[in-house]
Backbone bond lengths (Angstrom), bond angles and torsions (degrees), N, CA, C in turn:
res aa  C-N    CA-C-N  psi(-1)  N-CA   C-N-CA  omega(-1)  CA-C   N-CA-C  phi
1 X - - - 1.442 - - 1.533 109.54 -
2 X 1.391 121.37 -59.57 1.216 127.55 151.10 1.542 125.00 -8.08
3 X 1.394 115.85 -84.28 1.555 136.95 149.40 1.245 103.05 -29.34
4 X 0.894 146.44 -112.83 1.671 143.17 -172.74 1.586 99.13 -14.44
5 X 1.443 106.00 -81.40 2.175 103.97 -160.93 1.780 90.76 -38.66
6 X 1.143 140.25 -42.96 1.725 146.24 -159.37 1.449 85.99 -65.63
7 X 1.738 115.18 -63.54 1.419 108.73 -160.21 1.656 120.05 -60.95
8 X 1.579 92.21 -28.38 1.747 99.67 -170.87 1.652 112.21 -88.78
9 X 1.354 112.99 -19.57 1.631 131.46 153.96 1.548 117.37 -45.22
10 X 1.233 109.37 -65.69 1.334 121.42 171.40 1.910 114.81 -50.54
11 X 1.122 98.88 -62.52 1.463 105.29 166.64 1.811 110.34 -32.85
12 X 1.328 90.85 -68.58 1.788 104.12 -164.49 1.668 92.46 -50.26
13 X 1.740 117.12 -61.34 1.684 106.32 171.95 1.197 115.21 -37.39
14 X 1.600 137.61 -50.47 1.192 128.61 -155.03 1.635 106.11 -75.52
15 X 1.147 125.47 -5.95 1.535 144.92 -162.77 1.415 96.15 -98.11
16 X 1.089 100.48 -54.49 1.687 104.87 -167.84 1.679 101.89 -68.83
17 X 1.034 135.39 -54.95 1.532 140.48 173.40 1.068 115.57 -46.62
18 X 1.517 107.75 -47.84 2.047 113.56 168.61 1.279 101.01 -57.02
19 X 1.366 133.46 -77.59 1.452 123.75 -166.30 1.607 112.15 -70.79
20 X 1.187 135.11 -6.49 1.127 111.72 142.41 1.628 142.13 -71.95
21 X 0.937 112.42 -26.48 1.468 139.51 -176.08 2.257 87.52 -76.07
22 X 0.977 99.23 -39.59 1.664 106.09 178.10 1.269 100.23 -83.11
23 X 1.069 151.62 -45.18 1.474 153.87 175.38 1.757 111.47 -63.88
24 X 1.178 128.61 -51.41 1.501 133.56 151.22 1.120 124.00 -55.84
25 X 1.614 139.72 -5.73 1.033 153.58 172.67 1.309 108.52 -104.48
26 X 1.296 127.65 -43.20 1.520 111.60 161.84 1.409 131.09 -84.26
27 X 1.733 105.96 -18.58 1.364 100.74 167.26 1.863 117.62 -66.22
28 X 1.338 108.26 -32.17 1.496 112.84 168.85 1.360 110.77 -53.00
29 X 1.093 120.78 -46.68 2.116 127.35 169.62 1.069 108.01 -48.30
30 X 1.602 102.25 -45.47 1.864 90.44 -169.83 1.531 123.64 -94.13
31 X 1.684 105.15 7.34 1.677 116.17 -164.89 1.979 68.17 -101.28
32 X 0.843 134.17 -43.72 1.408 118.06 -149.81 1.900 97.81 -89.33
33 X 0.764 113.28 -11.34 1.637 124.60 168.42 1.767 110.27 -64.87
34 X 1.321 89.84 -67.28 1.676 110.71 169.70 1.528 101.83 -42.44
35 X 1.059 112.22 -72.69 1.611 126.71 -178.81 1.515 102.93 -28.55
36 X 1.446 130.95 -67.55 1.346 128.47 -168.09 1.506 103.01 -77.16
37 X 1.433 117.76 -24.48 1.738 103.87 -178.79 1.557 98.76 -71.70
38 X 1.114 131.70 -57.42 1.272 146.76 171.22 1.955 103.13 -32.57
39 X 1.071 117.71 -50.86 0.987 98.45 165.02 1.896 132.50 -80.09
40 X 1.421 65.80 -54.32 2.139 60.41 154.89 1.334 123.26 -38.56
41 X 0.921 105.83 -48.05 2.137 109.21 -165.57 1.431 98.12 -79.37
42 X 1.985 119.64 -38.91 1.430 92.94 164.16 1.418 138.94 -54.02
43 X 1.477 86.67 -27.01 1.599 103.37 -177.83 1.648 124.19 -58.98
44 X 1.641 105.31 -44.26 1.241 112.77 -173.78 1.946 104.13 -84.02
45 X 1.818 114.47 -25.98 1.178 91.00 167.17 1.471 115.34 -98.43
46 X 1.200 123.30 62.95 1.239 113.97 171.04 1.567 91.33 -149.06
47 X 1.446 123.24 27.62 1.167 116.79 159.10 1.917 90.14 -133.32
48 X 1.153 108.17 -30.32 1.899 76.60 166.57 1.122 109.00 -78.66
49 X 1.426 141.36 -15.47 1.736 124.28 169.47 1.654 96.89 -52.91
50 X 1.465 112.31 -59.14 1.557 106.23 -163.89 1.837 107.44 -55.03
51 X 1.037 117.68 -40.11 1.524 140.23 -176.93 1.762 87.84 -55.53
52 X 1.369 131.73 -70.34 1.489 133.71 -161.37 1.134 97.51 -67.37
53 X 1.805 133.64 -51.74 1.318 119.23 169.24 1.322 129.66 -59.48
54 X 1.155 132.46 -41.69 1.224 119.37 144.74 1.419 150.38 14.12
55 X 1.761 74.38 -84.24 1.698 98.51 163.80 1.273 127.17 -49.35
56 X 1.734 97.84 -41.43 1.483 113.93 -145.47 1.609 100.91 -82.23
57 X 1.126 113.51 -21.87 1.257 141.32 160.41 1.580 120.86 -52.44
58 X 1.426 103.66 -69.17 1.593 102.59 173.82 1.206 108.23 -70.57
59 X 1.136 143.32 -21.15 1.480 140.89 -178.26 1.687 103.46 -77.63
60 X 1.289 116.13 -29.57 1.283 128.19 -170.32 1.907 98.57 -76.63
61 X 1.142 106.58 -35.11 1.249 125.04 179.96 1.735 123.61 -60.89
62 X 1.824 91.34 -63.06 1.322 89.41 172.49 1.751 113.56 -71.97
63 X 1.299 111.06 -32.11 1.556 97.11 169.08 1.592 124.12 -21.39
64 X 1.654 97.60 -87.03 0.910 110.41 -168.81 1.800 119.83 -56.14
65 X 1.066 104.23 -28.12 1.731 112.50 154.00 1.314 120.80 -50.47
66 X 1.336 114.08 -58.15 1.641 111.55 177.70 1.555 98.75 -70.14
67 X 1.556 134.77 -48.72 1.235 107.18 -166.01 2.072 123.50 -72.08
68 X 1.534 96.14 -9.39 1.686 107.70 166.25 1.201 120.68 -61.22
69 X 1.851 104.66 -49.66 1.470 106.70 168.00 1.575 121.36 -79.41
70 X 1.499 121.61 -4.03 1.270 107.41 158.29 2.008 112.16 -67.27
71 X 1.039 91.63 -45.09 1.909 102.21 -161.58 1.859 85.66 -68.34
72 X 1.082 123.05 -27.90 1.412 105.23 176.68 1.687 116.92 -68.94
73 X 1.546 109.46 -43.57 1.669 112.18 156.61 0.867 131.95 -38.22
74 X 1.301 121.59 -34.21 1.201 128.28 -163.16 2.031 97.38 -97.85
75 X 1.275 83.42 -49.11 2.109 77.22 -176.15 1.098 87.59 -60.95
76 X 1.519 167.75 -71.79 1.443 161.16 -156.94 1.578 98.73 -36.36
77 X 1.764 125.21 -42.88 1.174 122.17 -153.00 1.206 105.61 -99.78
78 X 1.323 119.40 4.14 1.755 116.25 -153.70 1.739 92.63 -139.23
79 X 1.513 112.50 -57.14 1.535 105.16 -153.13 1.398 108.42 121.99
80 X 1.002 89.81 -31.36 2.040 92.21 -160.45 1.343 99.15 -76.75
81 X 1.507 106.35 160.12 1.696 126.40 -156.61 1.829 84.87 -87.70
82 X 1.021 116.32 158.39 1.590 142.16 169.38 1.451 102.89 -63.70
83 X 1.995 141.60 -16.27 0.873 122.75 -132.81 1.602 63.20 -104.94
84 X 1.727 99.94 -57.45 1.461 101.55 -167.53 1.540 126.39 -54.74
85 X 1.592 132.88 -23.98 0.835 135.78 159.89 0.880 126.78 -23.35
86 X 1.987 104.86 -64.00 1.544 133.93 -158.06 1.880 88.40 -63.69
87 X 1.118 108.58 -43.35 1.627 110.85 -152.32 1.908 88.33 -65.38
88 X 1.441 115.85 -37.64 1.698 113.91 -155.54 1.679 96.46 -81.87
89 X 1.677 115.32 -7.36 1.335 133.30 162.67 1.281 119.35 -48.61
90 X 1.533 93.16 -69.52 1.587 108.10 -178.27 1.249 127.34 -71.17
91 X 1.343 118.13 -42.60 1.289 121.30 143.97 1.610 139.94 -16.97
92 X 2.063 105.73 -66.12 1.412 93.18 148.25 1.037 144.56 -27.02
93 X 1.725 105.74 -64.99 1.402 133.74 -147.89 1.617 93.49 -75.55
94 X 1.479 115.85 -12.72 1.876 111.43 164.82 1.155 91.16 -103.73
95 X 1.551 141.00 -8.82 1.990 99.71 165.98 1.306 111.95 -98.69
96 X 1.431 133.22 9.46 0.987 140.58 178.13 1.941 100.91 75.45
97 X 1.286 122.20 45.50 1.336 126.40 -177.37 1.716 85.06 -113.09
98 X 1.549 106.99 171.59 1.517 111.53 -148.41 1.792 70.38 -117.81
99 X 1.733 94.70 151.33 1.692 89.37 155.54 1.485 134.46 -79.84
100 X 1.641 103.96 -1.03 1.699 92.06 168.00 1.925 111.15 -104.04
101 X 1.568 99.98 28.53 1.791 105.06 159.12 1.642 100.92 -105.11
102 X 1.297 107.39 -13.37 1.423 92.44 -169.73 1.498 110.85 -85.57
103 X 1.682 98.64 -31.22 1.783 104.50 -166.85 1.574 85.55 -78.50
104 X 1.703 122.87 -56.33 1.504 107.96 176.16 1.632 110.34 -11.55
105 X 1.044 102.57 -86.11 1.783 125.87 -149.94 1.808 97.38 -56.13
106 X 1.615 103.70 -40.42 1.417 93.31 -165.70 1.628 110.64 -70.52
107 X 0.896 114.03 -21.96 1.687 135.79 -176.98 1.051 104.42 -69.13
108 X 1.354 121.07 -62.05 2.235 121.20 159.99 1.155 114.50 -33.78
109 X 1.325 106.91 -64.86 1.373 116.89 -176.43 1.800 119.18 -55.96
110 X 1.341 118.01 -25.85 1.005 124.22 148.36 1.359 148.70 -29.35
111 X 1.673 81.43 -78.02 1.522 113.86 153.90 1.549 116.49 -48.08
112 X 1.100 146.41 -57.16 1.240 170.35 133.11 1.750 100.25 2.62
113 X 1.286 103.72 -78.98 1.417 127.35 -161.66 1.910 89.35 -51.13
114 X 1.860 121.44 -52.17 0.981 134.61 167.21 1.672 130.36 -26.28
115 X 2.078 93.54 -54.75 1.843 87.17 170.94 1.013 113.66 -118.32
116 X 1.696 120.44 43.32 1.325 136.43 163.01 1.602 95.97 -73.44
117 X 1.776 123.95 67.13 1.280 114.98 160.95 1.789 129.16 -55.54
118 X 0.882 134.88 -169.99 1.194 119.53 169.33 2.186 105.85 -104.98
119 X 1.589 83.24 136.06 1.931 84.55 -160.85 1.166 109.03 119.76
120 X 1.618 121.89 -34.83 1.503 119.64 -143.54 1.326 105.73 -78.60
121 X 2.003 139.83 160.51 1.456 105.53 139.05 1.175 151.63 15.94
122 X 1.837 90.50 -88.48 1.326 91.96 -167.95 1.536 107.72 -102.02
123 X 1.912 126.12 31.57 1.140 98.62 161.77 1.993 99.93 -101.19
124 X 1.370 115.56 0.47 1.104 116.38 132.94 1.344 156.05 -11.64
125 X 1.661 101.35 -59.03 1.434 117.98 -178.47 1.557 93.73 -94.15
126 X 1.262 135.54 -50.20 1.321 112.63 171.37 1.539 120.75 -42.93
127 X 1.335 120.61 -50.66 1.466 109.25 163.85 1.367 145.55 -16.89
128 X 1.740 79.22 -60.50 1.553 94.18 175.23 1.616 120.96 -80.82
129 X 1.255 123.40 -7.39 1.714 113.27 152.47 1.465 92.75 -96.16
130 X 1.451 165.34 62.18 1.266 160.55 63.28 1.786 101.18 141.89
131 X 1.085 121.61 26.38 1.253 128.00 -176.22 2.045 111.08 -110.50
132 X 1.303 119.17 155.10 0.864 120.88 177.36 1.426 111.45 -99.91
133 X 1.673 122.02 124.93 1.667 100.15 162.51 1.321 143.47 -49.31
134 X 1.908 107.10 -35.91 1.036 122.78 168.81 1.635 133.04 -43.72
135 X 1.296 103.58 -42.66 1.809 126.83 -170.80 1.670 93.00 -76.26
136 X 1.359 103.41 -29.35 1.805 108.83 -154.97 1.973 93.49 -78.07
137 X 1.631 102.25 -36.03 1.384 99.53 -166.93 1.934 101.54 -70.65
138 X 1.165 115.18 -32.13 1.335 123.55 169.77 1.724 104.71 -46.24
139 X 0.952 139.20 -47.46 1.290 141.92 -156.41 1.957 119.31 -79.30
140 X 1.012 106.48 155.08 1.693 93.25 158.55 1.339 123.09 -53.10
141 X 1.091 112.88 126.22 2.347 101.83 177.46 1.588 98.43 -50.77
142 X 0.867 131.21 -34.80 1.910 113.80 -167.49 1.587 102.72 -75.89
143 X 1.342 111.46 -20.82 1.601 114.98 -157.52 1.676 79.10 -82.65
144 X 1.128 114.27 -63.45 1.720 126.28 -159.22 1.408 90.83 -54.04
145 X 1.502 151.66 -42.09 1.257 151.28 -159.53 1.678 91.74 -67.02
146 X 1.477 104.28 -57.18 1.685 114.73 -155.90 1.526 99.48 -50.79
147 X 1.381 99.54 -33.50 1.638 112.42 -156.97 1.497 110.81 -89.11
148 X 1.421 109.73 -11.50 1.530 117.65 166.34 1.424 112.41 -98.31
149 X 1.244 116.32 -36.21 1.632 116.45 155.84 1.519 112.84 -41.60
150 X 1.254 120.98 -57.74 1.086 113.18 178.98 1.598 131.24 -85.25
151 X 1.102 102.44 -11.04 1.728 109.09 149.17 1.908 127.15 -53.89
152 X 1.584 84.80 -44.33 1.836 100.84 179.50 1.452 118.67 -68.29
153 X 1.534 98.56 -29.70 1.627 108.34 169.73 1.564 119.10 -44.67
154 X 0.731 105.56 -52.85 1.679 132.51 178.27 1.597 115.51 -37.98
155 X 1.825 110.70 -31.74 0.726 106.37 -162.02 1.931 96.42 -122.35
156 X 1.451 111.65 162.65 1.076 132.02 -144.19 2.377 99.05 -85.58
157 X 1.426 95.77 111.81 1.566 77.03 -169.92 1.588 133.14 -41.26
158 X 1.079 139.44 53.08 1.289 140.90 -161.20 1.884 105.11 -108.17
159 X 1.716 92.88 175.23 1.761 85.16 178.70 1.176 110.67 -94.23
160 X 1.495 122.93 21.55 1.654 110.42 130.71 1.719 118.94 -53.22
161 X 1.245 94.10 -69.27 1.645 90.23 -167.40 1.674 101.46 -71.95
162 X 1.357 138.69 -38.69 1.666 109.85 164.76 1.522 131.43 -40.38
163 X 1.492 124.92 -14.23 1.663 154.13 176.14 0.999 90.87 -72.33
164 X 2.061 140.58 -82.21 0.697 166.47 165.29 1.468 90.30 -4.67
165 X 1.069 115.40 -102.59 1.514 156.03 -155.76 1.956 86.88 -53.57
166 X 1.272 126.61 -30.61 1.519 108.88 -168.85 1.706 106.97 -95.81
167 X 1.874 98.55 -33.17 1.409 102.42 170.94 1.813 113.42 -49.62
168 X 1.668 115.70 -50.56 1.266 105.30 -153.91 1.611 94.88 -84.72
169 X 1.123 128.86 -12.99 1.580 115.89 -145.27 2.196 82.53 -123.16
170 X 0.875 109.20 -64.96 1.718 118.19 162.40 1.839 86.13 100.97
171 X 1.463 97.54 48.67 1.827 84.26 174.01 2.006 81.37 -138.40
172 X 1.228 106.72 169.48 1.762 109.41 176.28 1.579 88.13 -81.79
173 X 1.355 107.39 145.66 1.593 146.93 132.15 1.740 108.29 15.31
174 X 1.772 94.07 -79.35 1.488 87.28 177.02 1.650 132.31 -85.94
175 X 1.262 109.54 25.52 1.224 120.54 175.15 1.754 102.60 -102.31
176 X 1.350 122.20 -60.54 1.439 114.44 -170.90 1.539 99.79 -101.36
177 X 1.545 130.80 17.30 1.722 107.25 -178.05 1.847 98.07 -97.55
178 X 1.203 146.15 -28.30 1.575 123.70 151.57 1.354 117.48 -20.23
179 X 1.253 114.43 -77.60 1.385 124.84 159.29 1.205 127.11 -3.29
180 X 1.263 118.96 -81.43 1.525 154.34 164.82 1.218 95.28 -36.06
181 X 1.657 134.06 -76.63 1.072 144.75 -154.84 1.642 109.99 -60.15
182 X 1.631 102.74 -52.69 1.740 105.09 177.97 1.830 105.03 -62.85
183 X 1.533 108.74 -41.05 1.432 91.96 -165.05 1.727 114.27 -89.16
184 X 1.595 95.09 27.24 1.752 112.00 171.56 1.336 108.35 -90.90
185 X 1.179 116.98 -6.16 1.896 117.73 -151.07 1.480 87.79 -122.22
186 X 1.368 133.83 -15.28 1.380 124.22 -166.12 1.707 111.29 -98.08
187 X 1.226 148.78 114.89 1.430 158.30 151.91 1.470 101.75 -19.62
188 X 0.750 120.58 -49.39 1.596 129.04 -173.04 1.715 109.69 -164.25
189 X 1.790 104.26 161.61 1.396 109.82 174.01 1.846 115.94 -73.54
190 X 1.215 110.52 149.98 1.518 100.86 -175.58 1.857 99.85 -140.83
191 X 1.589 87.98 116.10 1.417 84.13 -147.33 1.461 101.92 -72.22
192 X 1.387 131.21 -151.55 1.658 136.08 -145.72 1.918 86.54 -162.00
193 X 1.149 134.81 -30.05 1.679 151.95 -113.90 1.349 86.21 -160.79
194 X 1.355 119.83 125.25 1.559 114.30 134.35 1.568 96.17 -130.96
């Protein structure tokens, strides 16, 4: 009885060593399987990273292309230097105002600043926030904006100054006063663009 449980012991060891030795042999198949998918998939994402950068790149590209040739439209439409633009750019882009409210408004305001004759209305309403139209037409249009922004500051938000603010600019209050408000706080424009 002895002899036998020894003989059939031995057996069961010799079983267990075979299928382990078979179990480490296929897990090695299947770590080295893994291994080439694993590389494969690095492979394929490390050419769509290059593929997404790429993109992200040319898209980055034409951006800034279309937004040069916007600020160039706009200096064609205004006068104003590219530096100051860039600055009435950045500015938006912290009040969350779009750049075609800014070129809108600055272009009115232009216009504006234009039949601010002397006598007129509205070289009037410049008066009354304490600025001259005349000095203003001397200036860059973005500079003269900053400088009427910061004239309006001065004054108390009421629908006086929303009047104010619709005569010279001809857009409502809460469309161009963010605007107004950030480029009230600034000493000067600081451009983003040269």
């Amino acid at each position: 009885l002895s002899i036998d449980i020894e003989a059939k012991l031995a057996k069961l060891e010799e079983g267990m060593s075979r299928a382990t030795r078979v179990a480490e042999r296929n897990a090695s198949q299947i770590e080295a399987r893994y291994a080439k998918i694993g590389t494969a998939v690095r492979g394929v994402a490390g050419v769509i990273a290059t593929a997404f950068t790429a993109t992200a790149f040319a898209s980055f590209i034409r951006g800034t292309i279309t937004g040069l040739d916007a600020l160039n439209d706009l200096k064609d439409a205004t006068g104003a230097s590219i530096e100051n633009l860039s600055a009435l750019e950045d500015t938006a882009v912290r009040t969350g105002t779009s750049f075609e409210s800014v070129s809108s408004s600055l272009i009115k305001f232009n216009k504006t600043l234009l039949d601010a004759k002397p006598g007129s209305d509205i070289a009037k309403v410049f008066e009354t926030i304490g600025l001259k139209a005349e000095q203003l037409r001397r200036e860059d249009p973005a500079e003269a904006l900053r400088k009427t922004a910061v004239a309006l500051a001065k004054f108390a938000d009421d629908g006086d100054k929303a009047r104010i603010v619709a005569s010279l600019f001809g857009r409502s209050v809460a469309e161009v006063a963010p605007l107004l408000n950030d480029l009230a706080k600034q000493s000067q424009l600081v451009a983003t663009v040269t």
